[in-house]
C-alpha positions in Angstrom: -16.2 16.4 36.2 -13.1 14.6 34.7 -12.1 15.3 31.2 -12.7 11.9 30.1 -16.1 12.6 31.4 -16.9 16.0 30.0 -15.8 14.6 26.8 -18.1 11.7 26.4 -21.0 13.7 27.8 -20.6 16.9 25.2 -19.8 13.7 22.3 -22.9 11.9 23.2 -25.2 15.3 22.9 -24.0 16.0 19.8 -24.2 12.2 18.4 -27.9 12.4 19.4 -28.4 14.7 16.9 -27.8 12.3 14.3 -31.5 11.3 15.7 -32.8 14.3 12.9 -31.5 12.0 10.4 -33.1 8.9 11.2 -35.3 8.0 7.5 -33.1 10.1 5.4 -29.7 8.6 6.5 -28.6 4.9 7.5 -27.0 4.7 11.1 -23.6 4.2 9.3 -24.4 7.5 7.5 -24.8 9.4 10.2 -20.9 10.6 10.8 -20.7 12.2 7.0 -23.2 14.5 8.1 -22.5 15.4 11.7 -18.8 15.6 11.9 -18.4 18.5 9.3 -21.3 20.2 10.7 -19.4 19.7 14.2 -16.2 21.2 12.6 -18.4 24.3 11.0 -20.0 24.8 14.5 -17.2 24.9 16.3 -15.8 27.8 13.3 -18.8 29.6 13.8 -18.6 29.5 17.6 -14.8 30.2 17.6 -15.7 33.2 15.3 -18.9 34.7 17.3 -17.0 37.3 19.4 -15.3 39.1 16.7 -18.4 38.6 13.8 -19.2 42.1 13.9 -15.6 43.2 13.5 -14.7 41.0 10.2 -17.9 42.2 9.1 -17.4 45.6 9.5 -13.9 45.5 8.1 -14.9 43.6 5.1 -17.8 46.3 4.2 -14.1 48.7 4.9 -12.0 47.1 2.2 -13.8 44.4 0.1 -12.1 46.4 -2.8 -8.7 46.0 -2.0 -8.4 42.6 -3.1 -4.3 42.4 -2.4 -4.8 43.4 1.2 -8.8 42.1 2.3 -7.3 38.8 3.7 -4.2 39.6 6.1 -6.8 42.7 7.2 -9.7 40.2 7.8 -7.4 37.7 9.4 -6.5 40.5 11.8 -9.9 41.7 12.7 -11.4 37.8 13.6 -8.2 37.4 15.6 -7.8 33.8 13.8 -5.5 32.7 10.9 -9.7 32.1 9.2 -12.6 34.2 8.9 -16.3 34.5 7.6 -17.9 37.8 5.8 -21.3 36.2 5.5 -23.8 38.2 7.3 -25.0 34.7 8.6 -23.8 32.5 11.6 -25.7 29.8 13.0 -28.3 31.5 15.1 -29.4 34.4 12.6 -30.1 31.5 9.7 -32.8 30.5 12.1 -34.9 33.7 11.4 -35.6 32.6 7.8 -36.7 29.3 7.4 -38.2 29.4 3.8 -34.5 30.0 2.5 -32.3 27.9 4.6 -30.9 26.2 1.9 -29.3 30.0 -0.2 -28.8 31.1 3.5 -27.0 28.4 4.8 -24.4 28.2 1.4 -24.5 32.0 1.8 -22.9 31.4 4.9 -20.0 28.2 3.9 -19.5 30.2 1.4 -18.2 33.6 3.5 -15.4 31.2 5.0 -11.9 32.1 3.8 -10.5 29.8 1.8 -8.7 27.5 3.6 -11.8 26.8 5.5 -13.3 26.1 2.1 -10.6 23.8 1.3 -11.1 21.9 4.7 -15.2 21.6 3.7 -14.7 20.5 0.1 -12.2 17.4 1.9 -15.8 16.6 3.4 -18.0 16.4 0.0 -20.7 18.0 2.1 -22.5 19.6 -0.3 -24.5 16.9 -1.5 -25.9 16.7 1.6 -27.3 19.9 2.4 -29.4 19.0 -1.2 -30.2 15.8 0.5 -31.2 17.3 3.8 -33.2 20.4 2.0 -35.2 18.2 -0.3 -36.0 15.7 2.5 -37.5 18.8 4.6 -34.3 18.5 7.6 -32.0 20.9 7.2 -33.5 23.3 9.1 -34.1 21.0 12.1 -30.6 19.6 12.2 -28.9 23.6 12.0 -31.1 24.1 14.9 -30.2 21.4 17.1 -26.4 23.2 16.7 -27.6 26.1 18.0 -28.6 24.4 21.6 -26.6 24.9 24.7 -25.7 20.9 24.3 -23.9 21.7 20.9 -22.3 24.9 22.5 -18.4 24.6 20.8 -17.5 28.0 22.3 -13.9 28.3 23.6 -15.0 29.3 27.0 -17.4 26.2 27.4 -15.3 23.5 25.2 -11.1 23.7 25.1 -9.4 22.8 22.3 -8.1 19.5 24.2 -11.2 18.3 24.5 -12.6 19.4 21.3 -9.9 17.4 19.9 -11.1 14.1 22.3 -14.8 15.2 20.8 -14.2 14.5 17.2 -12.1 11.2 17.9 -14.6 10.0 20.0 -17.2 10.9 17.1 -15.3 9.1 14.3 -15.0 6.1 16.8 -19.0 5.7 16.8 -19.1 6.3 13.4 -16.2 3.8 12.8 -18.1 1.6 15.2 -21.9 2.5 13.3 -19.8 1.6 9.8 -18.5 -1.5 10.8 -15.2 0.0 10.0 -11.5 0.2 11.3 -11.8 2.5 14.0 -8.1 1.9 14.8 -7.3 3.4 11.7 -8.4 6.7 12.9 -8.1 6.5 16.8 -4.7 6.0 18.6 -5.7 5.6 22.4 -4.8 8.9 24.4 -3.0 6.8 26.7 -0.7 4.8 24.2 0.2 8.3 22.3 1.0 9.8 26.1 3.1 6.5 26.5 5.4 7.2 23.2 5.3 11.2 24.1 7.1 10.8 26.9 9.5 8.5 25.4 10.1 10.8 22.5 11.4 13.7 24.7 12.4 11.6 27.5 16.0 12.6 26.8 15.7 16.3 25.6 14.2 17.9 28.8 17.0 20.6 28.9 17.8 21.4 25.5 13.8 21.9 25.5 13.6 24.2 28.9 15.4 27.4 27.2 14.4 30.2 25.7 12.3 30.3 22.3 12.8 26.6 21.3 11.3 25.7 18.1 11.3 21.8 17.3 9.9 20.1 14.6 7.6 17.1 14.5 6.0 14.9 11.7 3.6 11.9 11.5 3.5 10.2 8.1 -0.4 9.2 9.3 -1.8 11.6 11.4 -5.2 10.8 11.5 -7.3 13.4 13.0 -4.0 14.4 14.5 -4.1 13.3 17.9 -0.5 12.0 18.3 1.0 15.8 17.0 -1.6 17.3 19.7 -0.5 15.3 22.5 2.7 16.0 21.8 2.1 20.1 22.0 0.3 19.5 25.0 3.7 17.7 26.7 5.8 20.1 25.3 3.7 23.4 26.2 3.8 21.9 30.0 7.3 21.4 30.0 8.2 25.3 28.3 5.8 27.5 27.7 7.4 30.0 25.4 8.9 26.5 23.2 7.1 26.1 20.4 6.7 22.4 18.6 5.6 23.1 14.7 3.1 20.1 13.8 3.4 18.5 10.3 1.4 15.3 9.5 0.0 13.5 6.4 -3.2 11.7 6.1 -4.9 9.8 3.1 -8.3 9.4 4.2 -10.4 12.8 3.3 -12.6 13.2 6.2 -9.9 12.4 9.0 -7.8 14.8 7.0 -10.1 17.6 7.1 -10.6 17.5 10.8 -7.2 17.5 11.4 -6.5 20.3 9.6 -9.5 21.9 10.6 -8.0 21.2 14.4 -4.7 22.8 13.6 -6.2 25.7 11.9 -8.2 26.4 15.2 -5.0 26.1 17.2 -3.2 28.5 15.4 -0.5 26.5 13.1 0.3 26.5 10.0 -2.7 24.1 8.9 -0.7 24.0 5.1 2.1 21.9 7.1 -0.7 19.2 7.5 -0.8 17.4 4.0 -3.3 14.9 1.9 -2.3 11.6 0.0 -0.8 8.6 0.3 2.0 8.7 2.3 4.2 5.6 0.5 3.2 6.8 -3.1 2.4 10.4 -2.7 4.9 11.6 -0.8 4.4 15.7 1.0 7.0 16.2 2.2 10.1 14.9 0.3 13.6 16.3 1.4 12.1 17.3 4.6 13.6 16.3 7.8 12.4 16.6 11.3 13.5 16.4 15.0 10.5 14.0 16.4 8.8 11.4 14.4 5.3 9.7 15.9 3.3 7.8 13.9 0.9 4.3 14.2 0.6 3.7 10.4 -1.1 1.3 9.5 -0.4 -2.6 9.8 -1.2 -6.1 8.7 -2.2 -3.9 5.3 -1.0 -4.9 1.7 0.5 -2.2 -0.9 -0.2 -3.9 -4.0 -1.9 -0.1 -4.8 1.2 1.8 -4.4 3.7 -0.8 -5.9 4.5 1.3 -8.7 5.4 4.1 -7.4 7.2 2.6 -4.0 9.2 0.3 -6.6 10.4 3.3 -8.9 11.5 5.5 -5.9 13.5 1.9 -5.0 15.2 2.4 -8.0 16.5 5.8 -6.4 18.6 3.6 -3.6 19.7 5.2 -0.8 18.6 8.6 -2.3 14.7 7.8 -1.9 13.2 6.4 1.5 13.4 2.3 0.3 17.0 1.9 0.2 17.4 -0.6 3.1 14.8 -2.8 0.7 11.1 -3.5 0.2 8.9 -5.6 2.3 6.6 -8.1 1.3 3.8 -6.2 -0.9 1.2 -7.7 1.9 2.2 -5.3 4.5 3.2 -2.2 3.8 4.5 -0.8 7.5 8.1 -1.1 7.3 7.6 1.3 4.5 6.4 3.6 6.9 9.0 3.0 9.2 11.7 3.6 6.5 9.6 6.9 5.5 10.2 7.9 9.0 14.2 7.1 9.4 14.7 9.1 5.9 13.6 11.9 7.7 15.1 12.1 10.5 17.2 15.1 11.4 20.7 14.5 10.4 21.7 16.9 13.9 19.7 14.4 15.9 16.0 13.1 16.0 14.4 10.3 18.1 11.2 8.0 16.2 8.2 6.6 17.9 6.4 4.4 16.0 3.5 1.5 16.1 4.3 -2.5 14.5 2.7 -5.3 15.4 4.7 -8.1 15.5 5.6 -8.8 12.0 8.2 -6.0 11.5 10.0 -8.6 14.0 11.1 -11.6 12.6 9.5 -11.7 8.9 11.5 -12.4 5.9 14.1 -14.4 5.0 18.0 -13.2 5.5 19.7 -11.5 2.6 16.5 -9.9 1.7 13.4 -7.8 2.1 11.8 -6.8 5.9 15.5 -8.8 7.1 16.7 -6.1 5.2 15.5 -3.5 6.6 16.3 -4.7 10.1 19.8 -5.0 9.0 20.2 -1.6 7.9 18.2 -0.3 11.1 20.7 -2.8 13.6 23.8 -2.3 11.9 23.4 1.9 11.6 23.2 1.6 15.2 19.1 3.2 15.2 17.3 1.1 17.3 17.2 2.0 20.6 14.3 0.1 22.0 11.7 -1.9 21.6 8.1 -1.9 23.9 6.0 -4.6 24.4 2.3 -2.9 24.8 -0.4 -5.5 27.0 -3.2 -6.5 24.2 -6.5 -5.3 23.5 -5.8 -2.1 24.1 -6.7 -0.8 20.5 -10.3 -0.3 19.4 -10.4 -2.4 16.1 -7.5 -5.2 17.5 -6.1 -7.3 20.1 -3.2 -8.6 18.8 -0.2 -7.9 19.8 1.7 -4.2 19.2 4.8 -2.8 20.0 6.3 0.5 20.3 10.2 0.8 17.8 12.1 3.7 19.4 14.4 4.9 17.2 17.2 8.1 16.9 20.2 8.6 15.4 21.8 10.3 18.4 23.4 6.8 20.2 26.8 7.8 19.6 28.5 8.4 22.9 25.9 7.3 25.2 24.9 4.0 27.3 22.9 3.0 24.4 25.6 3.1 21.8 26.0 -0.5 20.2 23.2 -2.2 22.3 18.6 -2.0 22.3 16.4 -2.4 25.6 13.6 -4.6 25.2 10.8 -3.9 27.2 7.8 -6.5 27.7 5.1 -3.8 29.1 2.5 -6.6 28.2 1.2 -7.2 31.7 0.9 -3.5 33.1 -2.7 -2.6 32.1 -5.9 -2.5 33.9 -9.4 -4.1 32.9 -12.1 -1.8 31.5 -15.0 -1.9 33.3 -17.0 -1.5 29.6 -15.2 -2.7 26.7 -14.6 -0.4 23.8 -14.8 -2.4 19.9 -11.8 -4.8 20.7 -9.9 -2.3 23.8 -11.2 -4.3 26.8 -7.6 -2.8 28.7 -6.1 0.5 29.2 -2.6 1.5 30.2 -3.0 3.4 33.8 -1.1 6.2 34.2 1.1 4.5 37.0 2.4 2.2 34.1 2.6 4.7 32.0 5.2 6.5 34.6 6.6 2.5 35.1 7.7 1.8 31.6 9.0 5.7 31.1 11.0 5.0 34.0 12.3 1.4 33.1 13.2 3.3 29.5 14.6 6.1 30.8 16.8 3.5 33.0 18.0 1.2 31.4 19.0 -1.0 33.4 18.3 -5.2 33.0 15.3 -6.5 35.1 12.1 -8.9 35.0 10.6 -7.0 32.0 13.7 -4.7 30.9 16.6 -6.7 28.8 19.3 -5.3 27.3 21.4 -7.1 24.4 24.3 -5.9 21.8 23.3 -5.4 18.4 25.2 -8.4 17.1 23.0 -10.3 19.4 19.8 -9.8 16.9 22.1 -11.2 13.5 22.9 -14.5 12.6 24.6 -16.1 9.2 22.5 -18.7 7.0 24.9 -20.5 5.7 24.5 -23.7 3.0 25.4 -26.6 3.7 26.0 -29.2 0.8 26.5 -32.6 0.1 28.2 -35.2 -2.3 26.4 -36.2 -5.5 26.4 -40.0 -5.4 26.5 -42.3 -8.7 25.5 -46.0 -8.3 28.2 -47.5 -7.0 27.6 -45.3 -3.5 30.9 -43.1 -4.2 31.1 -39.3 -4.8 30.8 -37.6 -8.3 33.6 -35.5 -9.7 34.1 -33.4 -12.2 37.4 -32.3 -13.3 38.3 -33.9 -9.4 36.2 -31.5 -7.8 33.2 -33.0 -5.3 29.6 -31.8 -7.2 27.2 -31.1 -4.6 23.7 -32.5 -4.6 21.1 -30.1 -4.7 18.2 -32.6 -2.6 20.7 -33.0 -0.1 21.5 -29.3 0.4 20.8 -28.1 3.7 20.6 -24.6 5.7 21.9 -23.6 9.1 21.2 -20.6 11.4 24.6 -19.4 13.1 24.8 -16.2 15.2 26.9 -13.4 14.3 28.9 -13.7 17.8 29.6 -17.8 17.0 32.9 -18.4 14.6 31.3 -20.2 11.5 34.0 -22.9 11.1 33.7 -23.6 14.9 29.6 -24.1 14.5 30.4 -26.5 11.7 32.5 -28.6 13.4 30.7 -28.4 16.6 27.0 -28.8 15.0 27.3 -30.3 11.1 30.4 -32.7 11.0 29.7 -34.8 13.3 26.5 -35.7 11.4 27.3 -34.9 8.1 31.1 -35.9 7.8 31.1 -35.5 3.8 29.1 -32.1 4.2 30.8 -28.7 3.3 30.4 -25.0 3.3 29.6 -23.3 0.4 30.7 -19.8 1.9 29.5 -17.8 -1.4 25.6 -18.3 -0.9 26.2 -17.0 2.9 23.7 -14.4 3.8 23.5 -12.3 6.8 20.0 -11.6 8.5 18.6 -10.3 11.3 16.0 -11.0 13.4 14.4 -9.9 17.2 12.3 -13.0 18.9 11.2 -11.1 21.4 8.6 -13.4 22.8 11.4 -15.5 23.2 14.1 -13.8 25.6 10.5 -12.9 28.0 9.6 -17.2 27.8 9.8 -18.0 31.6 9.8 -21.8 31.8 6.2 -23.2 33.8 7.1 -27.3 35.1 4.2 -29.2 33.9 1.7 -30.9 36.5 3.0 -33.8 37.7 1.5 -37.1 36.6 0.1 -38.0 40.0 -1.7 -34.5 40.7 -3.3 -35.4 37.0 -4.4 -39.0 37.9 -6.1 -37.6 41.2 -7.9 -34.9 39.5 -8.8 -37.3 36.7 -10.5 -39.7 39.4 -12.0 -37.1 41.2 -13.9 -36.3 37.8 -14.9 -39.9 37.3 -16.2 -40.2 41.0 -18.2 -36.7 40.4 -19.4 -38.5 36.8 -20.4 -41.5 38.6 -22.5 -39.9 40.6 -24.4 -37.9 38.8 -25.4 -40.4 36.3 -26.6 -42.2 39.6 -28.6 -39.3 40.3 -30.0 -39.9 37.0 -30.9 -43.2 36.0 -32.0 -43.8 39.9 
């Protein structure tokens, strides 16, 4: 059985638990119960084969409070524990007290278990479950061989698929953004293996230790993936995960996940990312992230403005986007913390991030300071619908600040990856496409490359700027001439004008060429000149399609009217 398949079938036993709670809980309700009772499970199951150990080592040294959580630690063979004498299958012999028992038990976790479960708000359901006479019923259902989370029967790979594909129905069941959670596997594998594309030597010795971060890591899916790749490549490397994540539940299970794994589950942070920032003065050597897009930031203003205030010495310094969508504040997160030794980004836009705002200011801004610092590397065109809660279009910014002295000093790859997918047989939400893994090998390749072809350009960064320049015009009096004052021409403001020159044209030779000859009073007011910067990339991919000639129209047009004539014959006859 495939993984994709052993996933689904071990998601959709546990999801028909949710059954139990039909009457008490609404379908959309159903997630806030089952997924911290999945997470618990899966503690308890983790924790079976050394229960009798931490238990017998607690009854050892409960008194030596200094020493009773390194030594317990130690004895469950995990960085968590439990001391209750309860686990999922002895709460079963005592029905009457399910409700003491089962705290009894959540409450014998160590504490950062604790603090994962409290991230839940669970406890007001096991009142709601008790009182409504379920609680019992639901426990037991976990103890089946279909909700079986032991390491031997489910890895943590695919316990990591399990509770995305959870929180997808739930997502789904909520009428919510399941995107917001959920990065396809296949789009994270896709940025993965552009992210250490470069690195595969300095990563094949001995002992490597490399950082990386995502500013929203969700249930931590993009940081997994990324271990996974790594751990295939080296073995003995290690990749240290850090991630932050505002919503609670998502939070919990991805520190819940890295806990399980063995990591540092502190290194995985709460709160806002733009306001609240976890990790300030950090810097890492990878950077993934699909933040969120198309989302304003009116709720963070305050604190995103006074950090602006900071300059260059907080993350805004390039400049501020418009406060309706707040993702090139992620992406200016993630160059502030980058490794100054060298670090390559990864991260999700949709096309906004592109071409909004106007030169001299704001997301133009940003590009400027991105373009002109010699950052970008590339930029990937993914196919639409691909993503469960949109189909626009998205695009994958690759980033690093190690150009210097390569092929891609000076100059970005454009990559339009928009027609290698393949049709889902069953659509998911809005993902009616997936990226195979052939194109997923393609478009690595044509990265790794770069080289210029159908779908791979390649253009200098001055190729993305252009000058606005103003362009103004006498005032005229009534008698048709030109105003002066103090013999100087006054320019009138209703007949002021803008033009678009590219950095590569001279701007007195555009003038000539494009204004003059039109305009021959008009001017150049060189002191409102603003430089911007934009990437059209729909634009260099256009491929020009010569419309139907007028004769193949007419024919098809009276082929219609001879099919229309005789079917109303057909009906008046």
């Amino acid at each position: 059985m495939s993984l994709s398949s052993r996933v689904n079938e071990k998601a959709n036993l546990i999801w028909a638990i949710a059954d139990k709670l039909t009457g008490v809980y609404k379908p959309h309700e159903y997630g806030e119960v089952i997924l911290p009772l999945t997470v618990i499970r899966r503690f308890d199951c983790i924790l079976a084969d050394t229960k009798q150990a931490v238990l017998d080592t607690y009854e050892e040294y409960k008194n030596n409070v200094a020493m009773l959580e390194p030594i317990l630690a130690e004895a469950a063979g995990h960085d968590f524990y439990n001391t209750s004498k309860y686990d999922f299958e002895k709460l079963l012999d005592d029905p009457d007290n399910i409700e003491s028992n089962f705290r009894d038990y959540l409450n014998g976790f160590s504490q950062n278990v604790q603090d994962i479960l409290l991230k839940f708000k669970f406890d007001n359901h096991i009142t709601t479950m008790t009182s409504k006479g379920i609680l019992y019923m639901v426990l037991k259902e976990f103890t089946t061989d279909k909700a079986n989370l032991h390491p031997d029967y489910v890895s943590n790979l695919e316990m990591g698929y399990i509770f995305e594909e959870i929180i997808r129905r739930f997502s789904e069941a909520h009428n919510e953004d399941a995107g917001q959670h959920y990065t396809p596997r296949e789009v994270i594998q896709l940025m993965v293996n552009i992210l250490f594309h470069d690195d595969t030597e300095a990563l094949s010795g001995e002992s490597v230790v490399r950082t990386i971060y995502d500013c929203a890591c969700g249930t931590g899916g993009m940081l997994s993936v990324a271990e996974e790749y790594l751990y295939e490549l080296n073995k003995s490397a290690r990749l240290i995960p850090f991630g932050q994540e505002v919503n609670d539940q998502t939070f919990a299970i991805c520190k819940a996940d890295m806990l399980i794994k063995g990591h540092t589950a502190d290194y995985i942070k709460n709160n806002n990312t733009l306001s609240q920032d976890q990790f300030q003065g950090q810097t890492f050597d990878y950077i993934i992230s699909n933040p969120p897009f198309g989302r304003g930031w009116k709720n963070q203003e305050a604190a995103v403005k006074e950090e602006a205030k900071l300059g260059f010495d907080g993350r805004f310094g390039p400049g501020l986007p418009s406060t309706a969508d707040g993702q090139m504040l992620f992406l200016e997160n993630a160059i502030k913390k980058m490794n100054p030794d060298g670090s390559r980004i990864a991260i999700i836009h949709n096309s906004s991030p592109l071409f909004t705002g106007n030169a001299g200011n704001g997301a133009s801004e940003i590009r400027r300071y991105i373009i002109e610092n010699d950052l970008l590397e590339a930029i990937i065109a993914l196919p639409n619908d691909i993503f469960y809660n949109t189909g626009i279009a998205t695009y994958i910014w690759v980033l690093s600040n190690k150009k210097s002295g390569t092929p891609r000093e000076g100059r970005v790859q454009l990559i339009n990856a928009n027609s290698l997918y393949e049709k889902r047989r069953k659509s998911l939400g809005n993902k009616r496409n997936d990226i195979p893994e052939s194109a997923i090998a393609e478009i690595t390749r044509i990265y790794g490359e770069f080289r210029e072809s159908k779908i791979s350009k390649i253009f200098d960064n001055k190729d993305f700027g252009y000058t606005k320049i103003t362009v103004e015009r006498p005032k005229i009096d009534d008698d048709g001439k030109p105003i002066l004052k103090k013999g100087k021409l006054q320019a009138d403001s209703k007949r002021r004008d803008t033009e678009i020159v590219p950095l590569k044209e001279d701007i007195d030779e555009y003038f000539k060429r494009e204004v003059l000859p039109y305009a021959p009073d008009a001017w150049v007011d060189r002191k409102k000149d603003k430089v911007g910067y934009e990437i059209p990339f729909t634009r260099y991919f256009y491929e020009y399609v010569a419309p139907r000639s007028s004769d193949e129209i007419m024919a098809e047009i009276q082929e219609l009217e001879l099919d229309l004539e005789g079917a109303l014959a057909e009906v008046f006859d």
